[in-house]
C-alpha distance (Angstrom), angle and dihedral (degrees) to the residues before:
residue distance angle dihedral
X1 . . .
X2 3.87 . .
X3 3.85 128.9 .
X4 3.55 141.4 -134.0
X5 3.60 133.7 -150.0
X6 3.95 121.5 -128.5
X7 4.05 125.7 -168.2
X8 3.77 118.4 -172.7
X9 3.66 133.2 -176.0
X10 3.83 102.8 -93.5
X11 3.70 151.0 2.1
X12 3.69 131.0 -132.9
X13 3.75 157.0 154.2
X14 4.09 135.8 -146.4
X15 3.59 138.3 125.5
X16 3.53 127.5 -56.7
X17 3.83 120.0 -91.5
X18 3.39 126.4 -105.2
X19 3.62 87.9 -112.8
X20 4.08 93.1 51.1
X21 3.43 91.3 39.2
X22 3.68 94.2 55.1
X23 4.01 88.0 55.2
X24 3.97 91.2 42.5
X25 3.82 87.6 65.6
X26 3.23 93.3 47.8
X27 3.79 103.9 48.7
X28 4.00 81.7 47.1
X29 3.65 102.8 56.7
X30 4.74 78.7 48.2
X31 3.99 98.5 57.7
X32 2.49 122.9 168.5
X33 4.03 89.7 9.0
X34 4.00 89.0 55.4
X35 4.01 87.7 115.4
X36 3.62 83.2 81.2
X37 4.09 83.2 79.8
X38 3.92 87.2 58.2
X39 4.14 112.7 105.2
X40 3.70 133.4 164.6
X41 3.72 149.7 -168.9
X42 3.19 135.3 -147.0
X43 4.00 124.1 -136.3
X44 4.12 114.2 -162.6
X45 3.75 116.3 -174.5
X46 3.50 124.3 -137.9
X47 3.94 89.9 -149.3
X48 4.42 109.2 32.3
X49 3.63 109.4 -139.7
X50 3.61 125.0 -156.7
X51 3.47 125.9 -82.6
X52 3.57 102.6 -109.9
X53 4.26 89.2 61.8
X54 3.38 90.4 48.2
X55 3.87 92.3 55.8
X56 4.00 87.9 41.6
X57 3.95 87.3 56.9
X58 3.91 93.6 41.8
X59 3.66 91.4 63.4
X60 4.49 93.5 39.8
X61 3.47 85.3 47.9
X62 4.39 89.6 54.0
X63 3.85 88.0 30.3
X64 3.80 87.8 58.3
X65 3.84 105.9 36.4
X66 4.38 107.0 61.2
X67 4.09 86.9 -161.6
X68 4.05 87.8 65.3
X69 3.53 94.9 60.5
X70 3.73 98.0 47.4
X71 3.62 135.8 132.8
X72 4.10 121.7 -167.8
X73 3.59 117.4 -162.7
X74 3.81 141.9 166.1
X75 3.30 113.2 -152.7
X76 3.44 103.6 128.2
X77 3.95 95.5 45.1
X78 3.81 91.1 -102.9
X79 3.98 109.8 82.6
X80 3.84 118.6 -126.0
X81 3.67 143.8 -167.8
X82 4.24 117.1 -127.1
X83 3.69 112.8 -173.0
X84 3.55 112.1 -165.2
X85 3.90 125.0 -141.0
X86 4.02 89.7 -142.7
X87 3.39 149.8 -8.0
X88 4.34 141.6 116.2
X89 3.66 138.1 -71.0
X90 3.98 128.3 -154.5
X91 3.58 109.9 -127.6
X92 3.81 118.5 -158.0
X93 3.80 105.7 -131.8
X94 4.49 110.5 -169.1
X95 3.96 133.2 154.4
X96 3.54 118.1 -80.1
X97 4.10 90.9 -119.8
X98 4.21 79.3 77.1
X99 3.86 107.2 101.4
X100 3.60 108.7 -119.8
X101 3.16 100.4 -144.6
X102 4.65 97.4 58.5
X103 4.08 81.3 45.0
X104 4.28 89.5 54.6
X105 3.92 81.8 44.0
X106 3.25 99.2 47.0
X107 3.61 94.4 47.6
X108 3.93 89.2 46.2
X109 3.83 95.9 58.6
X110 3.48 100.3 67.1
X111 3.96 128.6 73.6
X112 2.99 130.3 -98.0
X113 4.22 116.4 -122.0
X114 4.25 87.5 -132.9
X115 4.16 87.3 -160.9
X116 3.21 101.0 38.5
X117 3.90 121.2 28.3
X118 3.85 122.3 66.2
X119 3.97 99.5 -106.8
X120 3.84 88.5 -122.9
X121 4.30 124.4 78.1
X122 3.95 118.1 -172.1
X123 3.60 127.1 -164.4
X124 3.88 117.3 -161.8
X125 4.03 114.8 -157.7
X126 3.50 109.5 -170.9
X127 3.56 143.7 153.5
X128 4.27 138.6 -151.9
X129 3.86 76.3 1.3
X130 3.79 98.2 -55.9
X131 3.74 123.2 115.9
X132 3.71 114.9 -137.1
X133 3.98 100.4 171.5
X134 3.79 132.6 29.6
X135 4.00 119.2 -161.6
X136 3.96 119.5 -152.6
X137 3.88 121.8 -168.8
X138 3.62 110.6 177.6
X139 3.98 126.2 -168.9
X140 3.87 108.4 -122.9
X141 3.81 92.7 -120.2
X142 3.42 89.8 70.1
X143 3.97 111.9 44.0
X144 3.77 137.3 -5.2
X145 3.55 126.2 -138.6
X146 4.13 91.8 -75.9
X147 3.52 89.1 48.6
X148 3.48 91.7 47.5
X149 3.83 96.0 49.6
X150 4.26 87.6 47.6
X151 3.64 84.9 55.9
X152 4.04 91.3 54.1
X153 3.62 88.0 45.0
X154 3.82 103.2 54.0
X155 4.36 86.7 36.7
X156 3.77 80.9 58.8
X157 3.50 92.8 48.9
X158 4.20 96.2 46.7
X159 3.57 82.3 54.4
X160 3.59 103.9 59.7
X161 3.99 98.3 23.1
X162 4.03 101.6 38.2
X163 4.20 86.4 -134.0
X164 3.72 143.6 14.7
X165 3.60 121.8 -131.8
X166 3.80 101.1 -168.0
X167 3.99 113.9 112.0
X168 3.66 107.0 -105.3
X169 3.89 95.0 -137.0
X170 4.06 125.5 -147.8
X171 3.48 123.0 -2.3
X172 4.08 129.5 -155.1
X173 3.62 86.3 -92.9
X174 3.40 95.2 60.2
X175 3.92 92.0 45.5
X176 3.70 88.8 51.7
X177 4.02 92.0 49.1
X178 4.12 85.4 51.2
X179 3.87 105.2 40.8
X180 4.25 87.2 54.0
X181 3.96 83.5 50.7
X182 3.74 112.5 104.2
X183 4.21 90.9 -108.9
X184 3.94 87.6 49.6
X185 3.24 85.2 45.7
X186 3.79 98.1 48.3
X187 4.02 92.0 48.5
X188 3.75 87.2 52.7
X189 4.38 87.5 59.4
X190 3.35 77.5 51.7
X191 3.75 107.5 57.4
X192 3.79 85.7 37.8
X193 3.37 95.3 66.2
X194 3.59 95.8 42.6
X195 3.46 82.3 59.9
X196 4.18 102.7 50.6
X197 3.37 91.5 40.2
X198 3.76 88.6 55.2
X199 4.16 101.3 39.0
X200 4.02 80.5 54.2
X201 3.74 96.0 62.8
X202 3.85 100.0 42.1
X203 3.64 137.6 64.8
X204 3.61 121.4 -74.8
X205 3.84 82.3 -114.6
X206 3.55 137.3 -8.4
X207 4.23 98.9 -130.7
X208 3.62 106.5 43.1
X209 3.73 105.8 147.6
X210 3.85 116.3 73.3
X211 3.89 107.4 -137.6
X212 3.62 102.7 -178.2
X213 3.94 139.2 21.5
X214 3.51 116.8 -82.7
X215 4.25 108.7 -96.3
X216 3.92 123.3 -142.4
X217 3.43 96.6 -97.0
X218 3.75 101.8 23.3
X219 3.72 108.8 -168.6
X220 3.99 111.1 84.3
X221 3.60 122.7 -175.9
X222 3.92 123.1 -156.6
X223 4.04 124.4 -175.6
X224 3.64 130.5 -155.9
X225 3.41 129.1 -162.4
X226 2.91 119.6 -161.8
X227 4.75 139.2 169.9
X228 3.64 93.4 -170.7
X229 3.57 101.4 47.1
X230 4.26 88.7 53.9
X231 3.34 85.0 49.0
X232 3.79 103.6 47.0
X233 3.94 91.1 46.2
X234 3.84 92.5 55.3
X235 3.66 90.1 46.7
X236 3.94 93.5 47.9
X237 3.91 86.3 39.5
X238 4.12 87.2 59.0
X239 3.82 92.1 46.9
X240 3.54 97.5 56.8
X241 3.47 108.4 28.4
X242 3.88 100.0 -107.0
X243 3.68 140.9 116.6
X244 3.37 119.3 -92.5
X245 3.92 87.2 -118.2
X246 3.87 94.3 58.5
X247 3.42 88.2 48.9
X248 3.85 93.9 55.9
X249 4.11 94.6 45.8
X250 3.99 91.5 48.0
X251 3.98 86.7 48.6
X252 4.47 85.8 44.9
X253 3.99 86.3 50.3
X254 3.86 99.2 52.5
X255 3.58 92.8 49.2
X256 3.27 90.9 42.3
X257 3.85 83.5 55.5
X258 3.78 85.4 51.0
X259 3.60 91.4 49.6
X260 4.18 96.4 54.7
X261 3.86 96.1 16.6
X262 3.91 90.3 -126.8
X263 4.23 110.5 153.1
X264 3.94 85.3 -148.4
X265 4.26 122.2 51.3
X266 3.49 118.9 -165.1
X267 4.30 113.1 -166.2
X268 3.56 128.1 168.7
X269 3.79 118.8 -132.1
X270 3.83 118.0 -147.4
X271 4.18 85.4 -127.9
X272 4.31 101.0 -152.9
X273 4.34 82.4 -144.7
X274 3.74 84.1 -150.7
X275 3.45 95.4 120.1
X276 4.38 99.3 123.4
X277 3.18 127.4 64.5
X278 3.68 93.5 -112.5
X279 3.93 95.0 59.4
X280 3.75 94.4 44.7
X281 3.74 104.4 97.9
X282 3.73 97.9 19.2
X283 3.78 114.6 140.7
X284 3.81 102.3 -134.4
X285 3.74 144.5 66.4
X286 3.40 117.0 -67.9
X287 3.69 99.8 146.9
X288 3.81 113.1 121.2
X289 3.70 129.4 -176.8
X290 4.27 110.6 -111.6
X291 3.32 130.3 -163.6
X292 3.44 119.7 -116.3
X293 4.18 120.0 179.0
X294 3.54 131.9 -168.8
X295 3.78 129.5 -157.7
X296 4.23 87.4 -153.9
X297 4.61 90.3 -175.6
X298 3.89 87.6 103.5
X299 3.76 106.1 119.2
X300 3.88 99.2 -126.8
X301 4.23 136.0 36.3
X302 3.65 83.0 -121.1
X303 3.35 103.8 54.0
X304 3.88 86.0 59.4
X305 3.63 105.9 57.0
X306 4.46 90.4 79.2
X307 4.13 84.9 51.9
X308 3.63 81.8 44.1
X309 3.73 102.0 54.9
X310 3.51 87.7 46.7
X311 3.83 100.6 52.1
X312 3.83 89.2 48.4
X313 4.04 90.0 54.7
X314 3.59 97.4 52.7
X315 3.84 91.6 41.6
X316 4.24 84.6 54.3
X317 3.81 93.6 49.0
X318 3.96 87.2 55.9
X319 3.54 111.9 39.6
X320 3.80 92.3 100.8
X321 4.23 110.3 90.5
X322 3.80 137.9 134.8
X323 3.87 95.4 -94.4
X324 3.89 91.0 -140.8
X325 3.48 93.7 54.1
X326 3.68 93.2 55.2
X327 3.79 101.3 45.4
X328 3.64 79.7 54.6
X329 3.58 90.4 60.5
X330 3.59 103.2 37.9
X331 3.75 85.5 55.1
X332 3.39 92.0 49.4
X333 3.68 88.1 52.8
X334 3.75 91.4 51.3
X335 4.14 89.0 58.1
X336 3.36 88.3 57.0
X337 3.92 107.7 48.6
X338 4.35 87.2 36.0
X339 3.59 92.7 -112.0
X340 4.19 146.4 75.2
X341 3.93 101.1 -96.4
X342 3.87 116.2 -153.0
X343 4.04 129.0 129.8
X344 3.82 84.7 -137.2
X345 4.49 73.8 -170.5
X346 3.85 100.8 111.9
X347 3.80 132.6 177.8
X348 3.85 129.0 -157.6
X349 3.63 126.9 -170.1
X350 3.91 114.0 -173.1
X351 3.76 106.9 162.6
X352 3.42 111.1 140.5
X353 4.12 84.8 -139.2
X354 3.64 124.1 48.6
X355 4.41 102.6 -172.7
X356 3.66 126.2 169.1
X357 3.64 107.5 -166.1
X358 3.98 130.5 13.3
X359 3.91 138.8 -102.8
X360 4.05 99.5 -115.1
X361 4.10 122.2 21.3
X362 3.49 119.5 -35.8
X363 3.81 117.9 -104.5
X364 3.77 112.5 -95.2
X365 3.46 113.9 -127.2
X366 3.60 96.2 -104.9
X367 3.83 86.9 62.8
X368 4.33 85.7 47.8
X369 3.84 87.5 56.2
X370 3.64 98.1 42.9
X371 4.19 88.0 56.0
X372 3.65 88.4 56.5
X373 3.88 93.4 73.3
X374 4.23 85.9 58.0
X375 3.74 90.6 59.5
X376 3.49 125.2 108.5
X377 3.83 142.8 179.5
X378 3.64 124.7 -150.9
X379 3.80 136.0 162.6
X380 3.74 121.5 -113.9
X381 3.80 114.4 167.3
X382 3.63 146.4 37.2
X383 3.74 122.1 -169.2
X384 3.93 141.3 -170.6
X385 3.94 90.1 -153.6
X386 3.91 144.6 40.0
X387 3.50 123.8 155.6
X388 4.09 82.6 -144.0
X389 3.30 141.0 47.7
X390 3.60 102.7 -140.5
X391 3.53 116.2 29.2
X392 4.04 124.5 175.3
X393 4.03 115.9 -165.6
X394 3.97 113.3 178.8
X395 3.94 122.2 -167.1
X396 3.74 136.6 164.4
X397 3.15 146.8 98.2
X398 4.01 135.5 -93.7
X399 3.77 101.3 -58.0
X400 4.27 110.0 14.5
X401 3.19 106.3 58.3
X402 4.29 114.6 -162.3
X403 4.35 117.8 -164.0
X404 3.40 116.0 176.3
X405 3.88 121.8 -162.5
X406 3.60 118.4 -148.1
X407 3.85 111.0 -166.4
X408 3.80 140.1 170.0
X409 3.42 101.1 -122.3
X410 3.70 102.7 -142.8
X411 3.79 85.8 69.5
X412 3.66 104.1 31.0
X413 3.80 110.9 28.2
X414 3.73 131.6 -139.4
X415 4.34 87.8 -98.0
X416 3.23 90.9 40.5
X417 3.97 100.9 50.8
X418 4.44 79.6 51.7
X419 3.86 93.6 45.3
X420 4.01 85.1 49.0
X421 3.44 88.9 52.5
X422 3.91 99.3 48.7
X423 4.04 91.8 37.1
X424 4.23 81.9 58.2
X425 3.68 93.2 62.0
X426 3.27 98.0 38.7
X427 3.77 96.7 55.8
X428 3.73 87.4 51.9
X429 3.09 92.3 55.1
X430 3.30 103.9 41.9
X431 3.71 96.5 43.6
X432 4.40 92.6 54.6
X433 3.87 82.2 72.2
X434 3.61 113.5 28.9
X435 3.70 143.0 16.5
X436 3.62 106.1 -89.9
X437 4.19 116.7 -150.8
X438 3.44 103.5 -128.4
X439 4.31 79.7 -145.6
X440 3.69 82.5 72.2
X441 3.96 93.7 66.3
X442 3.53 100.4 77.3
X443 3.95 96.5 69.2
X444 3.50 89.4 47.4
X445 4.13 99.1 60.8
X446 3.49 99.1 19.6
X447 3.91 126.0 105.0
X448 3.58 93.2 -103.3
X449 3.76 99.7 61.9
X450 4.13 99.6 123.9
X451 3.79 86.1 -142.6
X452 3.61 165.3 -15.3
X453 2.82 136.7 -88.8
């Protein structure tokens, strides 16, 4: 272990943002299984560099980023975000014959002490001196997975350049200062009543009926990969004007529509929220759940992906709101229809590219078909806790596409979670070169399908 010592510009104190606050509800309805919200990365170098830069770059990179010298605490009953002007961080130092991956793991299953730990852990693995391989693991109230990956890229940059002279731009403080101004607070009415209006139209949740008993660890997670399907959604996404990311939610709410036979599906969209400039590389969470909703009585899949792109715009443009305010209102919401109201049906996309179309020609569908027979679908996870029952996470890059389903089992079974998977790829498919019946969907998820894929 050895420490470094980081000094930034200035200190301060406010409330949380809406984006940390979101999370800090979240992690506190998990304790003591909030580690769950830990993630990492892991940064190889081509070119090690001794120890001694790699401690010098540590403390730029915390000097530089306000987020990754933050305390939260709760003293007061309101929770609040103390960035600290200076101050040292433990770094981790093993042999490079440790597999990065068990130390980012290992470092991700433990909890984070919110007041008093730095929200950031670092592993060094080096060797003769020279480290090869630096693990993050960040605590969720501090970044999201685009802050995280701006963190990797300017660490990666203090390595091989010493500094970085670009401005680092707004910090969480200054976020906090603007949403509590009276136009943050303005687009937060906003978003809110995007939101009521929308929780009053759809069911009070979209997996009601429990179709199995409840396992010992009830959260399974299943993960296809899948050519075609990557290529299908890019080719759909072209046709009608989308991304290929709208495309895959509106195909994940009509099955889910198959699934539960509801005419209406209501999903919520981890939104990114770094849509200006200002937000782009900001190290912090800003990812909110929307609200997207989808009238699914159209006759065909096809003719849904227009209604589609438009749902998925409007629930972008409000997935920025004072969390408080809207549990407030979804509970209120809950009095009045006799029952707790939430989709608890989420879907996340975190590619790093988001491409409708391709370089060269298109493949033909022939070619589409053909990468159908590579596909596979395996099973990766179990967990004890989900704050959702159905939860879709899609990553990959340009050409292999990889969705994992997360489902609580007692409403989505094991063989269902797999048929889910298969009937998503297939409707893809399908759909990029014909008009696919949405009355076809049923026999494709339900328990009768003879078998996947």
């Amino acid at each position: 272990m050895s420490t470094v010592e980081f000094r930034g510009d200035r200190a301060g104190e406010d409330v949380l943002t809406w984006g940390q606050r979101a999370i800090w509800n979240a992690v506190m309805r998990t304790v003591p299984g909030d580690h769950f919200f830990n993630f990492g990365r892991i940064l190889t170098l081509r070119t090690p560099v001794p120890v001694e830069a790699a401690h010098r770059a540590v403390a730029a990179l915390v000097a530089r980023h306000e987020s990754l010298r933050t305390l939260f605490q709760d003293s007061t009953g309101e929770p609040r975000q103390r960035v600290a002007a200076w101050g040292t961080l433990d770094i981790l130092e093993l042999d490079d014959d440790e597999d990065p991956e068990t130390v980012r793991d290992r470092l991700e299953d433990v909890t984070f002490d919110y007041p008093a730990e730095w929200p950031l852990r670092v592993a060094f693995l080096k060797k003769d001196g020279l480290v090869g391989t630096v693990v993050l693991v960040f605590c969720h109230l501090a970044a999201d997975g685009n802050g995280a990956d701006v963190v990797v890229r300017d660490l990666r940059l203090l390595l091989v350049r010493g500094a970085l002279h670009t401005p680092v731009g707004r910090q969480p403080l200054d976020l906090a200062a603007e949403q509590q101004s009276p136009a943050g607070q303005q687009a937060g009415r906003a978003a809110l009543a995007h939101w009521t209006t929308g929780l009053r139209r759809v069911p009070p949740t979209m997996f009601t009926d429990r179709r199995a008993e409840p396992r010992p660890r009830p959260y399974w997670c299943a993960l296809l990969t899948s050519r075609a399907a990557d290529h299908a959604a890019r080719l759909l996404a072209a046709r009608y004007g989308a991304s290929s990311s709208t495309v895959l939610m509106t195909a994940a709410a009509a099955l889910v529509g198959a699934v539960t036979g509801r005419p209406v599906c209501a999903m919520t969209p981890i939104v990114n929220n770094r849509f200006s400039a200002a937000d782009r590389d900001m190290v912090s969470t800003l990812a909110q759940d929307g609200l997207f909703v989808l009238d699914l009585t159209t006759a065909t899949f096809n003719e849904l992906l227009r209604p589609g792109w438009q749902a998925a715009l409007t629930s972008f443009r409000h997935a920025r709101y004072d969390q408080v305010a809207l549990d407030a209102a979804v509970a209120g919401i809950g009095e009045e229809r006799g029952e707790p109201v939430h989709p608890y049906c989420c879907f996340n996309d975190v590619r790093f590219a988001d491409l409708a179309g391709f370089a060269g020609a298109p493949p033909t569908e022939a070619e589409v078909r053909a990468a159908m027979a590579e596909s596979t679908v395996g099973w990766s996870k179990q967990l004890d806790q989900l704050v959702c029952r159905f939860c879709l996470h899609v990553e990959g890059e340009p050409g292999q596409l990889g969705v994992s389903l997360t489902a609580d089992t007692a409403y989505l079974p094991p063989e269902e979670i797999e048929r889910y998977l298969w009937a998503l790829e297939r409707l893809l498919v399908e759909a990029a070169f014909r008009d696919v019946p949405l009355a076809e969907l049923p026999a494709w998820v339900g328990p009768d399908t003879p078998e996947f894929p």
